[in-house]
Wavefront OBJ file of the C-alpha trace (Angstrom):
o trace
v -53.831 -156.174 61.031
v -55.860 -155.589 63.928
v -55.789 -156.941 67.087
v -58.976 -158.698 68.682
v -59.715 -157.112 71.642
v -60.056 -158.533 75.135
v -63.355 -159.108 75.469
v -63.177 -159.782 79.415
v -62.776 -157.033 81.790
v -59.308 -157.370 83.978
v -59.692 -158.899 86.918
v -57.855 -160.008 90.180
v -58.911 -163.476 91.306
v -57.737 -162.262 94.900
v -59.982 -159.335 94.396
v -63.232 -161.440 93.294
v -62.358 -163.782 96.181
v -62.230 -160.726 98.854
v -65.571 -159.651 97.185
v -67.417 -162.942 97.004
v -66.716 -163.302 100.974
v -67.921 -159.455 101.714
v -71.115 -160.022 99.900
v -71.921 -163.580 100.667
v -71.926 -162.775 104.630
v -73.709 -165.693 106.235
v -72.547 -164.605 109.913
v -76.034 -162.598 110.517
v -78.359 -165.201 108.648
v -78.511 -168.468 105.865
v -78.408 -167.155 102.344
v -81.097 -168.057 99.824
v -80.035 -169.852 97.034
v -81.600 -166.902 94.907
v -79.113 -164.333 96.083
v -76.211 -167.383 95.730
v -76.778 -167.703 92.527
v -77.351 -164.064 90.992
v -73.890 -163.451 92.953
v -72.383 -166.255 91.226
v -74.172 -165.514 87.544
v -73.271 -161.760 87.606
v -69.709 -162.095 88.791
v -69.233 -165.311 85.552
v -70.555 -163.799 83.346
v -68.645 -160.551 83.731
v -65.207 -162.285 84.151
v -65.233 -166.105 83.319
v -65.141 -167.917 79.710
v -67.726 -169.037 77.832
v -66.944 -172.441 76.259
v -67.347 -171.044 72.961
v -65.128 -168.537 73.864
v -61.986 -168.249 71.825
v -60.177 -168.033 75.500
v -61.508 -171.610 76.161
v -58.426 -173.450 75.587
v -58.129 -177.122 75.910
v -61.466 -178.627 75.313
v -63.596 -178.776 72.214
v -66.935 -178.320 73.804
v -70.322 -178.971 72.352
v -72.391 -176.109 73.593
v -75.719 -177.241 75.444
v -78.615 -178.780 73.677
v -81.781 -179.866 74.735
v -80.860 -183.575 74.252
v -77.935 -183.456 76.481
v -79.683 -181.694 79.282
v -82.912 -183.923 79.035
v -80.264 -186.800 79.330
v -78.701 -185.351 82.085
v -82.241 -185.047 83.998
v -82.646 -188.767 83.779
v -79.464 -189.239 84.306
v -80.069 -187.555 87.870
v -83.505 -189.053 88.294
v -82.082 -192.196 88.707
v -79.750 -191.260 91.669
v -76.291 -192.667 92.674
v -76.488 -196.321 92.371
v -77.436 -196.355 88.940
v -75.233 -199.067 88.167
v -76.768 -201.411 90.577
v -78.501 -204.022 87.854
v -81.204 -205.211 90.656
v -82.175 -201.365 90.076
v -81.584 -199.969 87.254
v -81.820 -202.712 84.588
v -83.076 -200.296 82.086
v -80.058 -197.905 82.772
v -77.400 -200.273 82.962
v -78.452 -201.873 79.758
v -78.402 -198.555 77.830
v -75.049 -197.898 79.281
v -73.474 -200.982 78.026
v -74.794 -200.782 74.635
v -72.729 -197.147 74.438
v -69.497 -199.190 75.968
v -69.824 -201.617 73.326
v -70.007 -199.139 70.195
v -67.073 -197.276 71.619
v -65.250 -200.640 71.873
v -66.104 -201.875 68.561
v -64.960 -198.315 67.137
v -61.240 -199.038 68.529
v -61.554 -202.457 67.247
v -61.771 -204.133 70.415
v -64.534 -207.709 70.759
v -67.160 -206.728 73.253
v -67.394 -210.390 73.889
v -64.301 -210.816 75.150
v -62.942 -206.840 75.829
v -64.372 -204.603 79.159
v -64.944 -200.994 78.913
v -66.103 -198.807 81.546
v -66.774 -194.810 82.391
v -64.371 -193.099 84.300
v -64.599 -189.386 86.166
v -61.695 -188.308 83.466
v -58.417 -189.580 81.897
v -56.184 -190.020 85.429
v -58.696 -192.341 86.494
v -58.725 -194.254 83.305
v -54.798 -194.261 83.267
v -54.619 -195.441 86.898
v -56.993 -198.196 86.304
v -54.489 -199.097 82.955
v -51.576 -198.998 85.418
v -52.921 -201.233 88.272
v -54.221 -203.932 85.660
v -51.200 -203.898 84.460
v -49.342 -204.424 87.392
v -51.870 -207.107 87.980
v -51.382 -209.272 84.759
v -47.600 -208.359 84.148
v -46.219 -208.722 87.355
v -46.665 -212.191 88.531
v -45.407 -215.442 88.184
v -47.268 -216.175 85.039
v -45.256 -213.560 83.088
v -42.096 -215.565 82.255
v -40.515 -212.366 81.519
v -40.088 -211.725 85.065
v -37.658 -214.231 86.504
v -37.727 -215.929 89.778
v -34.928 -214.169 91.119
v -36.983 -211.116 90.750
v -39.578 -211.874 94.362
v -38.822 -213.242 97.323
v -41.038 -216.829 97.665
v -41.109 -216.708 101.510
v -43.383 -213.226 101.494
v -45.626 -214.666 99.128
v -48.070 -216.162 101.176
v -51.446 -216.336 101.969
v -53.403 -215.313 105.201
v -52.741 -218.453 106.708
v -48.505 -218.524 105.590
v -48.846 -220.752 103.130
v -46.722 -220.313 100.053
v -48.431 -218.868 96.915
v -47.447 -218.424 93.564
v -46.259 -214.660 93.301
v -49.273 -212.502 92.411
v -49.039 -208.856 92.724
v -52.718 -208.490 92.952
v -52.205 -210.608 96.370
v -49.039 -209.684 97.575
v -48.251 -206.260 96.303
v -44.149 -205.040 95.901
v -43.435 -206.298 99.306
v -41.680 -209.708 97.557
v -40.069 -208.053 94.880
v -36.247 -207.424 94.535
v -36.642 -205.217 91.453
v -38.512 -202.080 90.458
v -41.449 -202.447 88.448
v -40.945 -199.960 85.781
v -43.349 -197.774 83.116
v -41.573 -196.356 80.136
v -42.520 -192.735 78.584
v -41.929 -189.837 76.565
v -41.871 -185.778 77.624
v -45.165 -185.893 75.556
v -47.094 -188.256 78.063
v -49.549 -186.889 80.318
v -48.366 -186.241 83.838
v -51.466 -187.795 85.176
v -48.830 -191.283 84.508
v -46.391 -189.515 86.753
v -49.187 -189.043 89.679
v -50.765 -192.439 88.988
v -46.995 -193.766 89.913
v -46.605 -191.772 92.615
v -49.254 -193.397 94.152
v -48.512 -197.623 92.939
v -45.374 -197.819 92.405
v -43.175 -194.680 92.846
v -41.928 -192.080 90.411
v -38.276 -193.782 90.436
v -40.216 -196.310 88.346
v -41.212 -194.101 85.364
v -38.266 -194.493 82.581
v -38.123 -191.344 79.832
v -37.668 -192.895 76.262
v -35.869 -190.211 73.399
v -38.268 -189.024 70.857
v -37.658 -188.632 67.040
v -37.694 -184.753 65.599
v -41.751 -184.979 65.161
v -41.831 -185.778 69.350
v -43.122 -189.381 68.942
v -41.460 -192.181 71.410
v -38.969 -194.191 69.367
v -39.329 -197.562 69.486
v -36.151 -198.867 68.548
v -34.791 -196.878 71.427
v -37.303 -198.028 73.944
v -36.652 -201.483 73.162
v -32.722 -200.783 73.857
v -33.783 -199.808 76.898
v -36.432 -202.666 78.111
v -33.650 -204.776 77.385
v -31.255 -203.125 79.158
v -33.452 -202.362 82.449
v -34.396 -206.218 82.338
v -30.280 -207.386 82.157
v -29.200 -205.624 84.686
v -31.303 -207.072 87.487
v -32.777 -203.567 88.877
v -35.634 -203.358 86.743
v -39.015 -205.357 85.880
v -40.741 -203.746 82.752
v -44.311 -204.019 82.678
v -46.275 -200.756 81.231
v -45.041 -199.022 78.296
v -47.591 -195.743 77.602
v -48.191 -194.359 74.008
v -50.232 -191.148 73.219
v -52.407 -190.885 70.733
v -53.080 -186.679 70.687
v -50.810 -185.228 73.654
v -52.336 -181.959 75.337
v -49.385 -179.762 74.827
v -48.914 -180.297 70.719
v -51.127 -183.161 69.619
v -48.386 -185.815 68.523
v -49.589 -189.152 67.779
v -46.609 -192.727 68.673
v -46.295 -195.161 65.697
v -48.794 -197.304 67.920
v -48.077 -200.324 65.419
v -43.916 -200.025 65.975
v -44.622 -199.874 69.445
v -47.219 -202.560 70.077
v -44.712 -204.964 67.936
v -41.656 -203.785 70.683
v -44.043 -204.079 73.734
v -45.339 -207.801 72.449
v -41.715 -208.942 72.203
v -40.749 -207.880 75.281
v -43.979 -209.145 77.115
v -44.602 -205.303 78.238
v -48.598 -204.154 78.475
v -48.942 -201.002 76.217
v -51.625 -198.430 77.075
v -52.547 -195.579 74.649
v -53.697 -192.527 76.645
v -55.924 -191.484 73.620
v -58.141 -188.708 75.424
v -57.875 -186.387 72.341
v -56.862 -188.446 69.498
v -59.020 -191.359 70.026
v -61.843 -189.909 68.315
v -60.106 -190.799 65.212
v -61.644 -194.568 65.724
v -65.105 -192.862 64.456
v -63.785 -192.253 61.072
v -62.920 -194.713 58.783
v -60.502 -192.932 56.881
v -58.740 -190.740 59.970
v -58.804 -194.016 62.196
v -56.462 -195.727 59.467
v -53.829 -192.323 58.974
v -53.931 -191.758 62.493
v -54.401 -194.968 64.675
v -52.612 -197.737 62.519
v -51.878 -200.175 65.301
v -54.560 -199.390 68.307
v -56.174 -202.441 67.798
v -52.717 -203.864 69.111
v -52.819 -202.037 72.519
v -53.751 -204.033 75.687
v -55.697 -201.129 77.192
v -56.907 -197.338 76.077
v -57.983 -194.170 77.730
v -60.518 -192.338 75.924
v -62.257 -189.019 76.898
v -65.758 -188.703 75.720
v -65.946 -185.202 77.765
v -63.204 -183.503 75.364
v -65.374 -184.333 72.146
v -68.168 -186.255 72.308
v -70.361 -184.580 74.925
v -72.574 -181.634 74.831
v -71.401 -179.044 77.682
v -73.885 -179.802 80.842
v -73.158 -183.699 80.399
v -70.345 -183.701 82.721
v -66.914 -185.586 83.049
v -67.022 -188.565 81.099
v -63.334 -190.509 80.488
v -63.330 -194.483 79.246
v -61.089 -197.043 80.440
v -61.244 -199.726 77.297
v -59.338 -203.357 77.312
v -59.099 -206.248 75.161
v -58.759 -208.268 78.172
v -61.557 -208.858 80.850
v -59.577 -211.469 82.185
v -56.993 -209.164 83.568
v -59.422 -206.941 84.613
v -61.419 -209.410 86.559
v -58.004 -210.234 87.919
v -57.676 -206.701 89.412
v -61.173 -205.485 90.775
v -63.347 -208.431 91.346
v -64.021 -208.840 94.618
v -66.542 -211.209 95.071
v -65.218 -214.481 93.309
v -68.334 -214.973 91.026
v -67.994 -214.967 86.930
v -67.682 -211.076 85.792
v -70.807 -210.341 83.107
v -69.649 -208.093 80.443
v -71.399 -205.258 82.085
v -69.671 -206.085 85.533
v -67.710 -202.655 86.380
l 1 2 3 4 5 6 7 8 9 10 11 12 13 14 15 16 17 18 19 20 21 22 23 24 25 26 27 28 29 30 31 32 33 34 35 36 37 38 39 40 41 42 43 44 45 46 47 48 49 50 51 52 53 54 55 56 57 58 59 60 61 62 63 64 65 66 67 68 69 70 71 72 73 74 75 76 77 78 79 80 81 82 83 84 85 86 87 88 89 90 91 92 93 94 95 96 97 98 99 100 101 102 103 104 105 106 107 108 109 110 111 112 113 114 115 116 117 118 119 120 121 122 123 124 125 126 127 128 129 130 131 132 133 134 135 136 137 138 139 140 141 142 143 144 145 146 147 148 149 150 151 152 153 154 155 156 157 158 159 160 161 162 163 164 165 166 167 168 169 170 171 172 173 174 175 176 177 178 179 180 181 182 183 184 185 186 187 188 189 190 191 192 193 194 195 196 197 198 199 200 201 202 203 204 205 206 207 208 209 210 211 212 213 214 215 216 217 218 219 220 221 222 223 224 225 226 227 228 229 230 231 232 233 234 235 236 237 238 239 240 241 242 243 244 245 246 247 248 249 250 251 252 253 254 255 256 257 258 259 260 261 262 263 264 265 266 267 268 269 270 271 272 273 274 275 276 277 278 279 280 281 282 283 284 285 286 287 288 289 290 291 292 293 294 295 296 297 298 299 300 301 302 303 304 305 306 307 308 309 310 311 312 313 314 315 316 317 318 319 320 321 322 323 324 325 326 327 328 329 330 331 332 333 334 335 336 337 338 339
């Protein structure tokens, strides 16, 4: 058999960077953004990968078409604030009616479900983990005992004593470790998301079965164990629905059945896999049980888009309520299109 040849010359990326900086010499005079750009176009196309290339791992682009450049035009016409209703009605308006078909396709209500665009899949998970944290650890979760805050830091501005609310009073009060359970399969944009909330002590590994999906009887052994022994509070349990590195899929349903006994908020990080939800038949083999989750990352930019359209992830919920909870800042009703 023959091998496919290389079709990309060799090159050194310190080399190119040496070269880039002796050619684009802006100590004598400003460059034009002619000569910027023939640089950059000759030295790409010589050395970079197209993303129909064969080297183009990780994404399944959509090459360019006219209709996603013409929608990225308008999209730029209409500036930064685009989701400002008193000025972009028209915008706004087309924006949720795409939210709302993506929702319906994973089987979530529009009327009483939120979905929003994200830059990419860590900001969608992020969002997942802080309204989480928001709804599951508080005082209204009767999963988390008393014993787990301390009353006298949880109070308002004036020190009077409030009902523990994380979205108020943060971990300051708490005597346990609010905790997210995993496999090796989950994206490690869960890892930096902790890093930054809660800490990276908090993230719990859960065994896998031979096919690398979590195993639910053995993550249930261990929210019950982590809750008895006093250290732990169990709030986010994350499922994966197409994992980068080899494309497994969790038995959602097993999951969603552990994580609703337990009173834990399961999140399916679905970038990949959760195009699945536009097919009848593939949503029903391969997501039996997302309708179950609380929350789902989905990442239009891996499958849906046309290359020039940008980064696109989703951040979809079943519950406004908790996200209202967790963003709204100005203490008026949140509309459906509210982001």
């Amino acid at each position: 058999m023959n091998r496919i040849p290389c079709t990309r010359p060799a090159a050194s990326f310190e080399k190119l960077h040496q070269a880039i900086g002796e050619t684009l010499d802006t100590t004598a005079a400003d460059l034009s953004p002619e000569t910027l750009l023939d640089v950059f176009k000759a030295l790409a196309d010589k050395h970079d990968t197209d993303v129909n290339s064969p080297f183009n791992m990780g994404y399944y682009c959509i090459d360019a078409d006219v209709a996603s450049l013409a929608a990225l035009d308008e999209t730029e016409r209409r500036a930064a604030n685009i989701a400002v209703e008193g000025q972009h009605p028209a915008a706004l308006a087309f924006e949720l009616h795409s939210v709302e078909r993506v929702l319906s396709a994973f089987g979530i209500d529009p009327a009483t479900g939120h979905g929003h665009y994200t830059s990419g899949g860590t900001e969608a998970n992020l969002t997942a983990m802080i309204v989480a944290l928001g709804d599951r650890i508080s005082h209204r979760n009767r999963k988390l005992p008393k014993s787990a805050y301390d009353p006298g830091l949880c109070l308002d501005a004036d020190g009077k004593p409030q009902p523990f609310e994380y979205v108020h009073h943060g971990v300051v009060p708490l005597k346990v470790r609010p905790t997210v359970y995993v496999t090796a399969q989950t994206h490690a944009s869960i890892d930096k998301n902790a890093r930054t909330l809660v800490g990276i002590a908090s993230i719990r590994d859960v065994p896998m079965d031979k096919d690398l999906r979590m195993n639910p009887r053995a993550l249930e052994r261990i929210i019950v164990a982590d809750r008895k022994s006093g250290r732990f509070a169990p709030f986010l349990v994350v499922g994966t629905v197409g994992a980068t590195g080899s494309g497994i899929v969790d038995p959602l349903r097993r999951i969603a059945d552990v994580c609703a006994r337990q009173g834990v908020w399961l999140h399916v990080d679905a970038p990949w896999g959760g195009i699945a939800a536009f097919s009848p038949a593939l949503k029903k083999t391969c997501l039996d049980g997302i309708e179950l989750a609380d929350s789902i990352t989905f990442d239009p930019h891996k499958t849906l888009v046309p290359l020039g359209a940008g980064g696109s992830g989703m951040f979809l919920t079943r519950h406004r309520d908790a996200v209202a909870r967790s963003f709204n800042v100005s203490g008026q009703p949140v509309a459906t299109h509210d982001y």
